[in-house]
C-alpha positions as CSV (number, residue, x, y, z in Angstrom):
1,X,-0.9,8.9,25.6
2,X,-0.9,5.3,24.6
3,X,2.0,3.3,24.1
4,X,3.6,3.3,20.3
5,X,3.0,-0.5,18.7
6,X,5.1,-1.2,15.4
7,X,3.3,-2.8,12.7
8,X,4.2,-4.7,9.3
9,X,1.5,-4.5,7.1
10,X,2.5,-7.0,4.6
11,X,1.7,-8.4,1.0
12,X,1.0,-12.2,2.5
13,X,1.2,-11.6,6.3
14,X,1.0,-8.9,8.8
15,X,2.6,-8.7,12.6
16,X,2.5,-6.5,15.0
17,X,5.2,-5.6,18.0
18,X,6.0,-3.5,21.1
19,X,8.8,-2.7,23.3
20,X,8.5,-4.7,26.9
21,X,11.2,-3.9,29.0
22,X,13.7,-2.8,26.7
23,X,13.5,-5.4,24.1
24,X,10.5,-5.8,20.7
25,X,8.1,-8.7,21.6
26,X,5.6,-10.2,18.8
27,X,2.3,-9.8,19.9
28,X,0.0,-12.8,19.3
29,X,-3.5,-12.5,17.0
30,X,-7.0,-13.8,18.5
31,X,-5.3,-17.0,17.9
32,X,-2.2,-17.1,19.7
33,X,-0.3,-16.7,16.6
34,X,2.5,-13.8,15.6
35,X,1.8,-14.2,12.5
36,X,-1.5,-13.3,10.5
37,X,-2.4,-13.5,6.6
38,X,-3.1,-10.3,5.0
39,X,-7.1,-11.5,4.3
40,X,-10.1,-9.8,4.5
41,X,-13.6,-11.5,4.4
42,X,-16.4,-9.0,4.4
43,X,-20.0,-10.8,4.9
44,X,-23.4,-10.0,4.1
45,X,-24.2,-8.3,7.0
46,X,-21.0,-6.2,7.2
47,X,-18.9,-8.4,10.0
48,X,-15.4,-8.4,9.1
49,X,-12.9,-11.6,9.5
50,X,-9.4,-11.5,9.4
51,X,-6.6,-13.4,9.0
52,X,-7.1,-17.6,8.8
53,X,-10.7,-16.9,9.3
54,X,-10.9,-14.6,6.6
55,X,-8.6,-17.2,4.9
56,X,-10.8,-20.1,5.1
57,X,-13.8,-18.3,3.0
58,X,-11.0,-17.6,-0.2
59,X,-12.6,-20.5,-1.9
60,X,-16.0,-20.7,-0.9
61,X,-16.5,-17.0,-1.3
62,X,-13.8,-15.4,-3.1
63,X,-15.8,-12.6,-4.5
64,X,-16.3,-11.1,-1.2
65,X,-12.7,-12.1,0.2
66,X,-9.9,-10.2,-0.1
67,X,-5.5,-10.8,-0.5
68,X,-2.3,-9.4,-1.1
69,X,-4.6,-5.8,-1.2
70,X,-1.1,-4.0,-0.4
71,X,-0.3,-4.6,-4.6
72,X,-2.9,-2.0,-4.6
73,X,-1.9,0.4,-2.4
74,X,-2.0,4.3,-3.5
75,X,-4.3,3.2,-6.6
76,X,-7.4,4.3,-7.3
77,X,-8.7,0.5,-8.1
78,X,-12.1,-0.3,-6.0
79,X,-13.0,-4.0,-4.4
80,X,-16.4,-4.9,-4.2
81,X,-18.3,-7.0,-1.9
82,X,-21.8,-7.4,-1.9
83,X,-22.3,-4.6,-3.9
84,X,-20.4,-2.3,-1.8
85,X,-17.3,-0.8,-3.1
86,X,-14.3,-0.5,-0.9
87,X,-10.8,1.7,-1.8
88,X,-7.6,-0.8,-0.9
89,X,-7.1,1.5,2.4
90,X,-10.3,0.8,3.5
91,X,-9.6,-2.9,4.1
92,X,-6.2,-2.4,4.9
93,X,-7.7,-0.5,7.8
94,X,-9.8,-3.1,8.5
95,X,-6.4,-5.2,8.9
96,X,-4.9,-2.9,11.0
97,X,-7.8,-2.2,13.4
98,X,-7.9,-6.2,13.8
99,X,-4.6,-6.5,14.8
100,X,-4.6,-3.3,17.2
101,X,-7.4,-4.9,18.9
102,X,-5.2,-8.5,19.7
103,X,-2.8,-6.0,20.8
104,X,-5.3,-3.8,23.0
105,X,-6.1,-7.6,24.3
106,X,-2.5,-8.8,25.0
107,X,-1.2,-6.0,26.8
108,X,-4.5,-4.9,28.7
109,X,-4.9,-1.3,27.4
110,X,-5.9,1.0,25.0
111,X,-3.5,1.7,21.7
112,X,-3.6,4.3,19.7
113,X,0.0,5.2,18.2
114,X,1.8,3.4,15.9
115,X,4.6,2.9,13.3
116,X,3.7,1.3,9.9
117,X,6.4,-0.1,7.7
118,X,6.0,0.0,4.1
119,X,8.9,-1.1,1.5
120,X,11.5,1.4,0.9
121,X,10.8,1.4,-3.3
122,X,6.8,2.8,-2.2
123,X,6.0,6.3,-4.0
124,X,4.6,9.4,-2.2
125,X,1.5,8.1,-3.1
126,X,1.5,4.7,-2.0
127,X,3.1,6.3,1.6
128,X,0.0,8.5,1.9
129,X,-2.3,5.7,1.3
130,X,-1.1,3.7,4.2
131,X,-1.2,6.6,6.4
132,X,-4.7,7.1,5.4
133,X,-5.3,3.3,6.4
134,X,-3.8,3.6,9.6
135,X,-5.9,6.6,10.3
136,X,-8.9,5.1,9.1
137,X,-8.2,2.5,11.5
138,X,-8.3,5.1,14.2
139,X,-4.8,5.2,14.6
140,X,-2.0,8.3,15.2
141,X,0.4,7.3,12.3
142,X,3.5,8.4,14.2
143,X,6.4,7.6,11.8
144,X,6.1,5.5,8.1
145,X,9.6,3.8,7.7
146,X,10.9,1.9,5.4
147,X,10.9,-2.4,6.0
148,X,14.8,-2.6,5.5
149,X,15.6,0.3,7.8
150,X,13.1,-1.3,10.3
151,X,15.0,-4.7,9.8
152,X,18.7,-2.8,9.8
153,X,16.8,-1.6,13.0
154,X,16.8,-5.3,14.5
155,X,19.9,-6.2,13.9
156,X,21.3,-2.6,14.9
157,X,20.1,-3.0,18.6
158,X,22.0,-6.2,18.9
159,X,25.2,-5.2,17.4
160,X,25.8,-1.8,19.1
161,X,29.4,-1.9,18.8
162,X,29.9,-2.5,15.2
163,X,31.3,-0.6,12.5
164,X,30.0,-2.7,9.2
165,X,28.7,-1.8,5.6
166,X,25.7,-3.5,5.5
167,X,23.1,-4.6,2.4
168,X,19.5,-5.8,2.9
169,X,18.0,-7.7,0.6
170,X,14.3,-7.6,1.4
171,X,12.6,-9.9,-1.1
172,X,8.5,-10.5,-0.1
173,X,5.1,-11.8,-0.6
174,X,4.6,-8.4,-3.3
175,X,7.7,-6.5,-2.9
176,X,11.6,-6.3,-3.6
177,X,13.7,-3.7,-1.5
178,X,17.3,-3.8,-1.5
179,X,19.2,-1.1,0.8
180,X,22.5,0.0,1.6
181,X,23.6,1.3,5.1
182,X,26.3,2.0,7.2
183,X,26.3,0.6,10.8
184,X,28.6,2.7,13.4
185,X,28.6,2.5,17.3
186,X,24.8,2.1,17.1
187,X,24.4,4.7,14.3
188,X,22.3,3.6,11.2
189,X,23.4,5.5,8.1
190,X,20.5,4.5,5.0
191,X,23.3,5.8,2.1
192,X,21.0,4.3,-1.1
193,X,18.0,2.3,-2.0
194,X,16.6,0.4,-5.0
195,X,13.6,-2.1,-5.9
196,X,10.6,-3.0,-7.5
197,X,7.3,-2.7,-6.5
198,X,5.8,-5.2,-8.4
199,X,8.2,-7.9,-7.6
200,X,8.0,-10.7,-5.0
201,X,6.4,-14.2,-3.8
202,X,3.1,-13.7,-5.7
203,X,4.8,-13.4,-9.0
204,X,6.6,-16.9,-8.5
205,X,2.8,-18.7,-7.6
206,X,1.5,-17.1,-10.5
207,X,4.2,-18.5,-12.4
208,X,3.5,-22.2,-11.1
209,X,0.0,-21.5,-11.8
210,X,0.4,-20.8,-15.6
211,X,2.4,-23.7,-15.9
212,X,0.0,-26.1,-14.2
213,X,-3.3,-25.1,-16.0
214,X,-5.5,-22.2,-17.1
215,X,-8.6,-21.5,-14.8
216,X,-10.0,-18.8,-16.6
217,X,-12.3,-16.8,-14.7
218,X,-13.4,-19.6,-12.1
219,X,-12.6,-17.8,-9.2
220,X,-12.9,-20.7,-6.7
221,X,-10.8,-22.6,-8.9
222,X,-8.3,-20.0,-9.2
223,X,-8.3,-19.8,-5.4
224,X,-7.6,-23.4,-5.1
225,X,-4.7,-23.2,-7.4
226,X,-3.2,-20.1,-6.0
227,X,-3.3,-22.4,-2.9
228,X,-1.7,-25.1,-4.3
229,X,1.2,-23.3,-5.9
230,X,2.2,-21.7,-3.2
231,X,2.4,-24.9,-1.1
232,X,4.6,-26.5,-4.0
233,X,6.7,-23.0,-3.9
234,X,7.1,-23.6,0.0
235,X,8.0,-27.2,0.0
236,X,10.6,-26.9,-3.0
237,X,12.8,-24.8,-1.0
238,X,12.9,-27.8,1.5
239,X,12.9,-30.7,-1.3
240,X,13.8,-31.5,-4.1
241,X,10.5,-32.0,-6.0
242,X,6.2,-31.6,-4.8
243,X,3.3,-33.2,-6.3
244,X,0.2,-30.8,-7.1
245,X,-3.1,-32.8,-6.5
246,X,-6.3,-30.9,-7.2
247,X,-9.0,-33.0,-8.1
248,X,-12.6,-31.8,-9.7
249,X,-10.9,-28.3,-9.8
250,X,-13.0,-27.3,-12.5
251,X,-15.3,-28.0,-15.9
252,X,-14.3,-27.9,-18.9
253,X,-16.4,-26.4,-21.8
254,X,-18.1,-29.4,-22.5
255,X,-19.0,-29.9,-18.8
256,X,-16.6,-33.0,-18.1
257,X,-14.5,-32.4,-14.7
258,X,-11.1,-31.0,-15.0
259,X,-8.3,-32.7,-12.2
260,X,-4.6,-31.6,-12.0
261,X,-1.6,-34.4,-11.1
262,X,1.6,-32.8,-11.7
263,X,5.1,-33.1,-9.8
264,X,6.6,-30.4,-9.7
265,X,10.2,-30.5,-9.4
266,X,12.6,-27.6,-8.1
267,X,15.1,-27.1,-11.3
268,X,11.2,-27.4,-13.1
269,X,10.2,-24.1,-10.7
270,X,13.8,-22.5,-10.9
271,X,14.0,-22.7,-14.8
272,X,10.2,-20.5,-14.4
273,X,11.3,-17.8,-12.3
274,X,14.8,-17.8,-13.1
275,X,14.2,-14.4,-15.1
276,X,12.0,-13.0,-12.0
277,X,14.9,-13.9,-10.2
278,X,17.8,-12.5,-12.2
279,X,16.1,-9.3,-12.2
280,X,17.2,-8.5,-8.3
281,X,20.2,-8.1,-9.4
282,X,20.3,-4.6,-11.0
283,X,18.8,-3.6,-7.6
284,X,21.5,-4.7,-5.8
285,X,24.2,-3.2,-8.1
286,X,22.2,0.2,-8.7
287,X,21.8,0.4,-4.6
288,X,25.5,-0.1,-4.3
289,X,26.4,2.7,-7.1
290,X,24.2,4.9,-5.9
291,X,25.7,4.4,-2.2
292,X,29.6,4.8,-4.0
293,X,30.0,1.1,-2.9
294,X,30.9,-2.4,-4.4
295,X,30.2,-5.5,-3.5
296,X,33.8,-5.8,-1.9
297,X,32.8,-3.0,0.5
298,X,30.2,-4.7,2.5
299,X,30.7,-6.8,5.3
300,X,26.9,-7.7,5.9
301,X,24.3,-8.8,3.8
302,X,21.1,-9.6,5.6
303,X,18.3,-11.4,3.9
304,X,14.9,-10.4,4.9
305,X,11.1,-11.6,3.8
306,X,9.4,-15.0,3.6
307,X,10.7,-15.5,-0.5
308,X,14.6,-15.4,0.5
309,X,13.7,-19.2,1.6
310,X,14.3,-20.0,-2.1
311,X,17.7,-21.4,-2.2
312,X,18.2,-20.3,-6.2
313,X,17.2,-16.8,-4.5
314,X,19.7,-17.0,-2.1
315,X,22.2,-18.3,-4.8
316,X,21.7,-15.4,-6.6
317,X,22.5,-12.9,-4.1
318,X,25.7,-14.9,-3.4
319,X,26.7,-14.9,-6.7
320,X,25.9,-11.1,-7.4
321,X,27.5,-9.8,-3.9
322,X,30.2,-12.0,-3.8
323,X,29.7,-13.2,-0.2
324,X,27.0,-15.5,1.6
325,X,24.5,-14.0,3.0
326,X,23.1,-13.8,6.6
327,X,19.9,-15.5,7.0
328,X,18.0,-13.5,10.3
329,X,16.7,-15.9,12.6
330,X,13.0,-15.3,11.2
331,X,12.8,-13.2,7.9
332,X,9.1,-12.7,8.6
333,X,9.3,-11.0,12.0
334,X,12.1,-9.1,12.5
335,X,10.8,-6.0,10.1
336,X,8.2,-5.8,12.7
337,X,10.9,-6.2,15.4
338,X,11.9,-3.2,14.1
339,X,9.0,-1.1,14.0
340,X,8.7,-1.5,17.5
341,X,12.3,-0.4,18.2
342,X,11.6,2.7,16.4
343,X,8.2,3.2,18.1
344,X,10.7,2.3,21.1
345,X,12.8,5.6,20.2
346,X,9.8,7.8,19.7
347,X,8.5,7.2,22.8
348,X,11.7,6.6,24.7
349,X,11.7,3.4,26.2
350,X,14.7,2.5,24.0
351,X,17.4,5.0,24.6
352,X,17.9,7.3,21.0
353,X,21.2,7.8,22.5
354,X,22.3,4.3,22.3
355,X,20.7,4.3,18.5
356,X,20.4,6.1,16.2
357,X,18.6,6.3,12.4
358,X,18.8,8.4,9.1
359,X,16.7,7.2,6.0
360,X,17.2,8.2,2.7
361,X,14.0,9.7,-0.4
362,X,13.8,6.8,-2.9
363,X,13.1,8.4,-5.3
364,X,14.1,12.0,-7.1
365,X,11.4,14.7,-6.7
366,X,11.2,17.5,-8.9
367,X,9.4,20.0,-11.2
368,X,9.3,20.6,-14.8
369,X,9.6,23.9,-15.9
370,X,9.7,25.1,-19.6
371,X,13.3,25.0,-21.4
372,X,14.1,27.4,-24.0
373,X,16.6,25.6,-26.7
374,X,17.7,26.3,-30.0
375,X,14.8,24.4,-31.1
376,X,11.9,26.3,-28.8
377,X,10.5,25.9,-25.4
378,X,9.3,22.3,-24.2
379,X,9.3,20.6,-20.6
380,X,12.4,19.2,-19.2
381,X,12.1,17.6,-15.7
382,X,14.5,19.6,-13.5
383,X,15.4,17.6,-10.0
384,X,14.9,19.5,-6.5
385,X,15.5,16.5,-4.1
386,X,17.5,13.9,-6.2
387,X,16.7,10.2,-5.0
388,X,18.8,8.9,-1.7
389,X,18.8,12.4,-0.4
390,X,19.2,11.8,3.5
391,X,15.9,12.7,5.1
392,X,14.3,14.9,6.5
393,X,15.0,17.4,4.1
394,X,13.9,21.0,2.5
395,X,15.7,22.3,-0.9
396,X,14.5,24.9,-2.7
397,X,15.1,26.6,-6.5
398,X,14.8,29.5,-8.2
399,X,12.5,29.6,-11.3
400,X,11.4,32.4,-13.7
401,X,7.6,32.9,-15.2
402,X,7.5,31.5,-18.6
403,X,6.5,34.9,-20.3
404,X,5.9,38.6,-20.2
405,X,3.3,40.0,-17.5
406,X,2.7,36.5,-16.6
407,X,0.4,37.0,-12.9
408,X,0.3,33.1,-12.1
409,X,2.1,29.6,-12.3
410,X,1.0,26.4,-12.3
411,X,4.0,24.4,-10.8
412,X,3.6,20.4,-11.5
413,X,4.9,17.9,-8.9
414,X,6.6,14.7,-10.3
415,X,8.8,12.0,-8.9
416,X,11.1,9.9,-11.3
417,X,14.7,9.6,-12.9
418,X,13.8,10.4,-16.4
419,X,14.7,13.7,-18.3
420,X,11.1,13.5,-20.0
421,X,8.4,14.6,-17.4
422,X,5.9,12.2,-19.5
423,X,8.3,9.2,-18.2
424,X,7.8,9.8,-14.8
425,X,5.0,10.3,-12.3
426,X,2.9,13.6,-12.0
427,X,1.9,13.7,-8.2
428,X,0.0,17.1,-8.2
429,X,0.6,20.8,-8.8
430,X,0.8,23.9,-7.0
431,X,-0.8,26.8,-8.2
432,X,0.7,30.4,-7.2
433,X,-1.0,33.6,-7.9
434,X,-0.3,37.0,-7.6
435,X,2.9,37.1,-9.4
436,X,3.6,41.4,-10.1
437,X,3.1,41.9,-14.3
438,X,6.4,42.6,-15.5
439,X,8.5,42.0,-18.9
440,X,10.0,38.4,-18.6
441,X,13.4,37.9,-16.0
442,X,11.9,40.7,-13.5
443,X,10.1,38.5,-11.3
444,X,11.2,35.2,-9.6
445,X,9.5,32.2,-7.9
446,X,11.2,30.2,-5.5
447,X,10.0,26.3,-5.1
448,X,10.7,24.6,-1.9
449,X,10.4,20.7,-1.7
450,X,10.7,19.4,2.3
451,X,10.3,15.8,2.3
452,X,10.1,14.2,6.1
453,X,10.7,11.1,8.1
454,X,7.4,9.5,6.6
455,X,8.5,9.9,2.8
456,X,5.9,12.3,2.6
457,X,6.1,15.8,0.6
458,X,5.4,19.5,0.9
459,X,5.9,21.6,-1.5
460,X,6.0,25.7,-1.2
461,X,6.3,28.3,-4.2
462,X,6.5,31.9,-3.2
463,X,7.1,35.3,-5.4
464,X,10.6,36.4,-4.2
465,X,9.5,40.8,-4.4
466,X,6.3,40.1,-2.4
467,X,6.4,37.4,-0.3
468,X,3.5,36.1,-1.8
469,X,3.5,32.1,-0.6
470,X,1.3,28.8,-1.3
471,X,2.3,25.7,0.1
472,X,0.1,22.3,0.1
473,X,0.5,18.0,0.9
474,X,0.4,17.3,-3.0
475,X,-2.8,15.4,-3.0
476,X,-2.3,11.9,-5.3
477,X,-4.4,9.5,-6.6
478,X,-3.4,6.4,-8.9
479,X,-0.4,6.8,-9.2
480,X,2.2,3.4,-9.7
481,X,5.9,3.7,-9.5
482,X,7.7,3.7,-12.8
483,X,11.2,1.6,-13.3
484,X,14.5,2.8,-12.5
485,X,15.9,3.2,-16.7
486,X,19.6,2.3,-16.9
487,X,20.2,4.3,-20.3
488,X,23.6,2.3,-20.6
489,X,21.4,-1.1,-21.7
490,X,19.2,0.9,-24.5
491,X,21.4,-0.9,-26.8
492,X,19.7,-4.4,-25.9
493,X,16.5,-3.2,-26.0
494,X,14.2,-4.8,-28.8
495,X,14.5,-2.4,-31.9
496,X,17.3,0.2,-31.1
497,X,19.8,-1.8,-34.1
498,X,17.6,0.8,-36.6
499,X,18.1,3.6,-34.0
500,X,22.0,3.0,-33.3
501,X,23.8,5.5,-37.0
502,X,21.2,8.2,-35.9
503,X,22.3,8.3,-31.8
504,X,25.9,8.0,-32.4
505,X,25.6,10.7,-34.9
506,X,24.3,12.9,-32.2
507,X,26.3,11.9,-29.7
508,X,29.5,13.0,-31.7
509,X,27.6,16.3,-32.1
510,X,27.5,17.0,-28.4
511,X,30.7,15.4,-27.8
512,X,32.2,18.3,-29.5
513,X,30.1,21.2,-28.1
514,X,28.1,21.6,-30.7
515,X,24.8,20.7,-29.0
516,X,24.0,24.5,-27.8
517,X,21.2,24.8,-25.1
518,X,21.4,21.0,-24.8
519,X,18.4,20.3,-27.0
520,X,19.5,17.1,-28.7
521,X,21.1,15.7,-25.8
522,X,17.4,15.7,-24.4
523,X,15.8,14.5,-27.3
524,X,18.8,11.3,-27.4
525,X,18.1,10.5,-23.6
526,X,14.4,10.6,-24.7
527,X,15.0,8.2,-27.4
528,X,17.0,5.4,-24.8
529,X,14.3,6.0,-22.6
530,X,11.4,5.1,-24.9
531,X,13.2,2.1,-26.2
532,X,14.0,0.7,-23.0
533,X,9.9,1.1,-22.3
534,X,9.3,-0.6,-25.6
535,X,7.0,2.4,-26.6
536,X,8.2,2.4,-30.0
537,X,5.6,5.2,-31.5
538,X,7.4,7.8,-29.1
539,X,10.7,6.9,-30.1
540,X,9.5,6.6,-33.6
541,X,8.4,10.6,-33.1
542,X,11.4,11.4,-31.2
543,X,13.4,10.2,-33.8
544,X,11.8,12.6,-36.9
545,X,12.3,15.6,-34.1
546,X,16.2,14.3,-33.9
547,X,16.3,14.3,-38.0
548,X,15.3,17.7,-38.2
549,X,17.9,18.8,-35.3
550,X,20.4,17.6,-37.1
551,X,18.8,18.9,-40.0
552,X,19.2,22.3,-39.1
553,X,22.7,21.9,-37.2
554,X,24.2,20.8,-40.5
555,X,22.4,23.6,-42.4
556,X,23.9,26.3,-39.4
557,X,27.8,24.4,-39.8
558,X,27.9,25.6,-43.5
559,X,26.4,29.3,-42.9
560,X,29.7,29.5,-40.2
């Protein structure tokens, strides 16, 4: 068996490490360099190039030239080049086989084992994907973990001996991860963790871009610019202000030549991404509520990715948490570090004794069986593994068919917070047959969720009187992660002032007991939830269904 190599597979760049004698080591591209952009250039004969090579052909032949693919991941988007169409995991495999090949070169043998880091916010689906990369890639995907366990990782191995609460802030080139952990005598403890998928470095270039000029679909001018704004990005966190220079960029509709001169100053670029920014911080406090922390409790926060450079970044983090924050000696390396001291463990040339890791599921997994209220039967989202369960895990429930003689279930798979199944995201169903006829309540079905070290689920249903089992990897496609809803902020959302007499009328209801079955508790959390999404014809609906509750609650008071 070949020796286990730990990869980051990153938005922007990518690195790849191993354990040599004891300790992670960076292993160097074709280049020399530990460090290699996340690009993909595909030419017309098939030859792949990677990295700054790959880089170089961004603006002369964008169409066929690909970055930041990982904002893709678990999606059923295609790339095409040269009429070719590619799925996102196809050329992230053509990433990873690259950089398993400078390693094959480095260390003069043949790999074939590896651990991939992805960010701990990333879905089921998105987890899969990667795996299927790797394995594309030819590779024996032995553990997916999370990028701020793998950086917790790092700075675990060389602080054995302490006894800290630790957060890690793990802001990126596409992703936002904030953690919450407990370090003991070389034990890890993962107790919670929060994010945003959508989040990181990217966004703020985009940002500059808007504000410098619109390229409309010129892609080689949009390459340039992307260019340029993350330069001026890069350099503010150093200075105080950048000048863009990109002359002949484009032409404009009347053919004359279109240059950009513009200095850029840093309070210009905080005062743009100053809302991106202030976003972290519900992360941060929902990772420590959901850990039973507060800010005062930790006594480590650890800043990890390229974008915690930005000084207003790490102002905010300060400010939020109270404390300054610990800057690792290289925010881009260290979650690789850690890959390779967990591929250490596996293979034990680091000692599991001396550490030790537990991880957390990100997410709540469940099921969403019919409820019978006052009002009828509808579809209520019923947890099995609620989110920051310690992992591996396996927890099972006891459901009933939905009817009389019923010989077969259908049991749907979905992964969220919200009460509304139609809020969250469906990742497959199970489909169990051979349930005895018999009048309602007779038979039962028991549903087993075991989620393991790679964030990846299995789900079981069996017929408790026979035995009878089915069991499958729920199969995914397309799916993207949903927000984290924090129902205690509906108030601010954009139109609730209308919705406010008709909630706190409700709410007195079931503050009294009066909400039997706990039908318009439901509909009220369905309400915040759709105003908090902005999807105003839902709540609009929701709110008629609420009216005639309370229609017929009023109507039942005056019968008693």
């Amino acid at each position: 068996m070949s020796r286990i190599v730990g990869i980051d597979l990153g938005t922007s760049t990518s690195e790849i490490a191993c354990i040599v004698d004891g300790t992670p080591k960076l292993l160097p591209n074709s280049q020399g360099k530990l460090v290699t952009p996340s690009v993909v250039h595909i030419g017309e004969d098939g030859a792949v190039l990677v990295g700054e090579e790959a880089a170089e052909y961004l603006f002369t032949r964008p169409d066929c030239t690909f970055m930041e693919v990982k904002r893709l991941t678990g999606s059923d988007e295609k790339l095409k080049a040269h009429g070719k169409e590619y799925a996102p995991e196809e050329i992230q495999a053509m990433l990873l086989t690259y950089l398993i090949r400078c390693a094959e070169e480095d260390l003069k043998e043949t790999i074939d084992r590896a651990v991939i880091t992805v960010p701990a916010y990333f879905t089921d689906v998105q987890r899969r994907a990667t795996t299927k990369a790797g394995k594309l890639a030819g590779l024996n995907v032995e553990r997916i973990i999370n990028e701020p366990t793998a950086a917790a990782l790092d700075y675990g191995l060389s602080n054995l001996k302490e006894t800290k609460n630790v957060l890690v802030y793990d802001l990126g080139g596409g992703t936002l991860d904030v953690t919450v952990l407990e370090l003991f005598e070389g034990v890890i403890d993962v107790k919670a963790s929060s994010g945003n998928n959508h989040l990181g470095g990217k966004d703020f270039d985009e940002i500059i871009m808007r504000h410098l000029t619109d390229p409309e679909r010129d892609e080689r001018a949009i390459m340039r610019l992307k260019k340029a704004a993350e330069d001026c990005k890069i350099a503010l966190s150093a200075q105080e202000e950048y000048k863009v220079s990109l002359p002949f960029l484009l032409t404009s509709k009347d053919g004359k030549p279109v240059s950009v001169e513009q200095t850029v100053s840093r309070r210009d670029f905080e005062e743009w991404v100053s809302e991106k920014i202030t976003s972290t911080r519900e992360p941060m406090l929902s990772a420590l509520a959901d850990a039973k922390l507060t800010p005062q409790d930790l006594q480590v926060i650890l800043l990890v990715g390229g974008s915690t450079r930005i000084p207003c970044v790490k102002k905010l983090v300060e400010e939020t948490l109270g404390a300054v924050p610990r800057s690792l000696v290289d925010p881009d390396l260290t979650v690789a570090r850690g890959a390779a001291i967990q591929a250490g463990i596996i293979e034990g040339t680091i000692n599991n004794e001396d550490l030790v890791l537990t991880d957390v599921c990100p997410y709540t997994l469940g099921t969403a069986p019919l409820h019978e209220g006052l009002f009828g039967k509808r579809q209520i989202f019923d947890p099995i593994i609620p989110r920051n369960t310690t992992i591996p895990t396996e927890k099972a429930k006891i459901y009933l068919p939905a009817s009389d003689y019923q010989t077969s279930v259908i049991i749907e798979v979905f992964q969220g917070e919200s009460s509304d199944p139609e809020n969250n995201e469906r990742l497959g169903e199970v489909r169990l047959t051979g349930i005895p006829a018999a009048k309602q309540g007779k038979e039962q079905i028991e549903v087993t969720f075991g989620y393991d070290m790679n964030g990846i689920l299995q789900v079981k249903a069996s017929v408790v009187s026979t035995g009878n089992q089915v069991s499958a990897e729920i199969s995914t496609t397309g799916i993207k992660a949903k927000p984290l809803l924090d129902l205690s902020k509906w108030e601010q959302a954009e139109g609730a002032r209308q919705f406010r007499p008709l909630i706190r009328k409700a709410e007195k209801l079931i503050s009294v007991g009066k909400d039997v079955g706990g039908d318009i508790e439901a509909i009220v959390r369905r309400i915040k939830e759709a105003l908090l999404l902005q999807n105003m014809e839902q709540a609009d609906d929701l709110r008629e269904e609420l009216l005639s509750m309370l229609e017929v609650m009023e109507k039942l008071d005056k019968l008693l």
